[in-house]
C-alpha positions in Angstrom: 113.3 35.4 4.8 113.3 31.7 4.5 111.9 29.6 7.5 114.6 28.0 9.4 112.5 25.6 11.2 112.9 21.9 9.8 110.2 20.1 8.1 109.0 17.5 10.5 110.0 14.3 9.6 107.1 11.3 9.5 109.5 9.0 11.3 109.0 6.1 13.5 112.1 3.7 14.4 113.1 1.1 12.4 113.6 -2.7 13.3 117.6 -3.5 14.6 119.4 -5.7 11.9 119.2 -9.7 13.0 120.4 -12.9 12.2 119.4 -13.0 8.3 120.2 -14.8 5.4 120.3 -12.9 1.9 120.6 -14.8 -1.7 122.1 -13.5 -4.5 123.2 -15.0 -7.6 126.9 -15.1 -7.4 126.6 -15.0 -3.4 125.0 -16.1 0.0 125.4 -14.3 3.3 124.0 -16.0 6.3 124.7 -16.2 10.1 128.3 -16.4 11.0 128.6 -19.9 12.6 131.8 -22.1 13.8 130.8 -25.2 12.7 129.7 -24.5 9.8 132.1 -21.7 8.5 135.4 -22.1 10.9 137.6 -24.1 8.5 136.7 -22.8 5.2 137.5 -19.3 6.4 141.2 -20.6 7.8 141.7 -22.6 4.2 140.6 -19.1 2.9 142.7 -17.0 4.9 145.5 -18.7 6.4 148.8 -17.6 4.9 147.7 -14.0 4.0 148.6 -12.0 7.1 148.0 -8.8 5.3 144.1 -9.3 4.9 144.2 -8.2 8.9 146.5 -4.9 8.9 143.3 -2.5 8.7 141.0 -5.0 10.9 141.3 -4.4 15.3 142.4 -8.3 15.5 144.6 -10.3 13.5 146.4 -12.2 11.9 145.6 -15.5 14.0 148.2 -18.1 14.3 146.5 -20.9 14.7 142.7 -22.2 13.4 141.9 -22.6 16.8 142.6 -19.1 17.1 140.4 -18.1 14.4 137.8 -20.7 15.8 137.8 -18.7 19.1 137.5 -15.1 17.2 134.4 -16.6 15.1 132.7 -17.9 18.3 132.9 -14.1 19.8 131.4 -13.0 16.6 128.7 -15.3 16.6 127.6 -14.5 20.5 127.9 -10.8 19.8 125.4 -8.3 20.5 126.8 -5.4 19.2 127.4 -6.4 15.6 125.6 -9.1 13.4 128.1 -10.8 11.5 127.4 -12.4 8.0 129.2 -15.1 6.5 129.9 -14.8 2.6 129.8 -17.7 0.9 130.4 -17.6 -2.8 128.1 -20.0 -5.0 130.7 -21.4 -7.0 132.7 -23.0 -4.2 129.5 -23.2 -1.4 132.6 -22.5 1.4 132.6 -19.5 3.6 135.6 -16.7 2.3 134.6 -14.1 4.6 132.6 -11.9 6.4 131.2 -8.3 7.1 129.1 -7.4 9.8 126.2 -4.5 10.4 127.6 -2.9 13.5 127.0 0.7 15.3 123.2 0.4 14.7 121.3 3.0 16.0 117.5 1.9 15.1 115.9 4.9 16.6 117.3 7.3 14.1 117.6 4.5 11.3 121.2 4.6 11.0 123.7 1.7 10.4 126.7 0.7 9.6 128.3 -1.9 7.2 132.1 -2.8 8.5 135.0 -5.2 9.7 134.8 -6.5 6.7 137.3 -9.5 6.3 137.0 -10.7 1.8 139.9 -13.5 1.2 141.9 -13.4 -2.0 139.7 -15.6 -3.7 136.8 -13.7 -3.2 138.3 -10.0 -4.0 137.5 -8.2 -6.7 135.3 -11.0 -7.9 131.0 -10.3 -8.5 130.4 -12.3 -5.2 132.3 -9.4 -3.3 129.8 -7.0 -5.0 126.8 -8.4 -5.1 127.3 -9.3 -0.8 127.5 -5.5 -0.5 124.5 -5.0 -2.8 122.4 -7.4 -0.4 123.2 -6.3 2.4 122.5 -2.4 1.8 119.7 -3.6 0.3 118.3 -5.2 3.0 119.1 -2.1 5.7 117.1 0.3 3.0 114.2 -2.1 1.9 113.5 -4.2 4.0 114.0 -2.0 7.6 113.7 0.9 6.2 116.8 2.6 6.9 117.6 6.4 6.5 121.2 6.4 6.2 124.2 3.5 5.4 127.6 4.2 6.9 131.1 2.8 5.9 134.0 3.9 7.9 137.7 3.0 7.5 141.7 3.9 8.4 142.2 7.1 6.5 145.2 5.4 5.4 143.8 2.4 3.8 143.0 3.9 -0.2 141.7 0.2 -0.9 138.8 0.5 1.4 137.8 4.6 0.1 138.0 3.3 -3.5 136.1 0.7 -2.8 133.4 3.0 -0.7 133.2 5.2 -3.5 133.1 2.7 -6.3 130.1 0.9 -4.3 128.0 4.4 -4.0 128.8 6.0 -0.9 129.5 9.7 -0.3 133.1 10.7 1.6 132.0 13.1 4.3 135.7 13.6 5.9 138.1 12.6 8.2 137.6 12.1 12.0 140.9 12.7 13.5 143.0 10.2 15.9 139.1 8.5 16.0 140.1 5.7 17.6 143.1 3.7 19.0 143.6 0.3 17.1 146.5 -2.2 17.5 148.0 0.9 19.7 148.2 3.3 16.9 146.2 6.4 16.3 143.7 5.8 13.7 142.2 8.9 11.6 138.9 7.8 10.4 137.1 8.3 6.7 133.7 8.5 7.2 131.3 7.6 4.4 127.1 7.2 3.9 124.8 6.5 1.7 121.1 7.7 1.9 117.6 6.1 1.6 116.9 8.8 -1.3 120.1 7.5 -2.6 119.4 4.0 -2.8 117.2 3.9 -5.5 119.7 5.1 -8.1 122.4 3.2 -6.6 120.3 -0.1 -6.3 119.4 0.8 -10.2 123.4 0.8 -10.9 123.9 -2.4 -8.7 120.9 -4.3 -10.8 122.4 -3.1 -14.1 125.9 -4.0 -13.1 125.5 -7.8 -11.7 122.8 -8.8 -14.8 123.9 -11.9 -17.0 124.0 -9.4 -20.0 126.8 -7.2 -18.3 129.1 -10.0 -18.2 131.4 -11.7 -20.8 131.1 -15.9 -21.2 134.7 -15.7 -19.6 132.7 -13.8 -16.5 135.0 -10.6 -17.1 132.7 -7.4 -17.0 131.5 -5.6 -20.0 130.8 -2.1 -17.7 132.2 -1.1 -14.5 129.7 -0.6 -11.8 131.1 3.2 -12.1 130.3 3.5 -15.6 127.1 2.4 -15.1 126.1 4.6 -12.3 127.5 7.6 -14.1 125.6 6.9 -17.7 122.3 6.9 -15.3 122.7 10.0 -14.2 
């Protein structure tokens, strides 16, 4: 019979995500900041109330609103929140945050992510997703990536799956948000993973890959699956 006991792992904890900022071609993330990010992300947002119907706050009346709910990001100390700031326009058109880390067992998770129109479904959006598990997996040396969502929001599992990550099921009435029941997909991605997922990334955002009019010639799922 086969030994049950687990291999031992040669495992040591990992550093807790901080205050970074990651550079990309079509993209920059770096610190959340009021000053610096406040208005763009109103310009960016305001008007679009439905960008907020899967997030826990939102949608904000008022900039000063949105001012306030930028500040608590920024002096948070549960989540690390990263501006995205496409190249093109140097202006701030949302954010995503690394949140739920658990350095000890190298676990992390990418989430309340907030992309405005402009910046959906655009190679910014992409790429600011390829940083940032990048930088969780080799940089800090991660073991496992997490996205999570409403079961109910089919944008957000497309997009989970399209990006690399592996559906794992749903957590039933998870949590409480907005005072409904939320039912929770849970998805990861592993640091064996990575490589052939950072491969697919690479291959996806090159110059060659895109069109003069900046339309893709491959989807990022093409790509991944031709790999295999």
């Amino acid at each position: 019979m086969p030994d049950p006991t687990p291999s031992p792992l040669a495992w040591k904890p990992v550093p807790r995500p901080g205050l970074v900022t990651l550079r990309g071609r079509f993209v920059t993330l770096e610190p959340l900041d009021t000053s610096r990010h406040s208005a763009a992300l109103w310009q960016a947002v305001s008007g679009h109330d439905e960008l907020w119907r899967w997030l826990a706050e939102g949608p904000f009346a008022a900039e000063t609103d949105l001012h306030r709910a930028v500040e608590a990001k920024k002096a948070a100390t549960d989540a690390v929140f990263l501006a995205v700031v496409p190249v093109q326009s140097a202006l701030a058109a949302g954010w995503a945050s690394y949140m739920r880390m658990d350095p000890a067992n190298g676990v992390v998770e990418v989430g309340n992510i907030l992309l405005a129109p402009s910046l959906q479904r655009t190679a910014a959006a992409t790429e600011a997703m390829y940083l940032m598990a990048g930088h969780v997996f080799d940089h800090l040396g991660y073991r496992r990536y997490e996205w999570k969502c409403n079961a109910e929001n089919l944008p957000s599992r497309r997009a989970a799956e399209r990006l690399g990550f592996t559906f794992e099921g749903i957590f039933r009435q998870h949590m409480v948000i907005k005072g409904q029941n939320r039912d929770t997909a849970w998805f990861s991605m592993l640091d064996q993973e990575w490589p052939a997922r950072k491969r697919a990334f690479e291959a996806w955002l090159a110059p060659a890959n895109f069109h003069r009019d900046g339309h893709q010639r491959l989807s990022l799922k093409e790509i991944a699956a031709a790999q295999r």
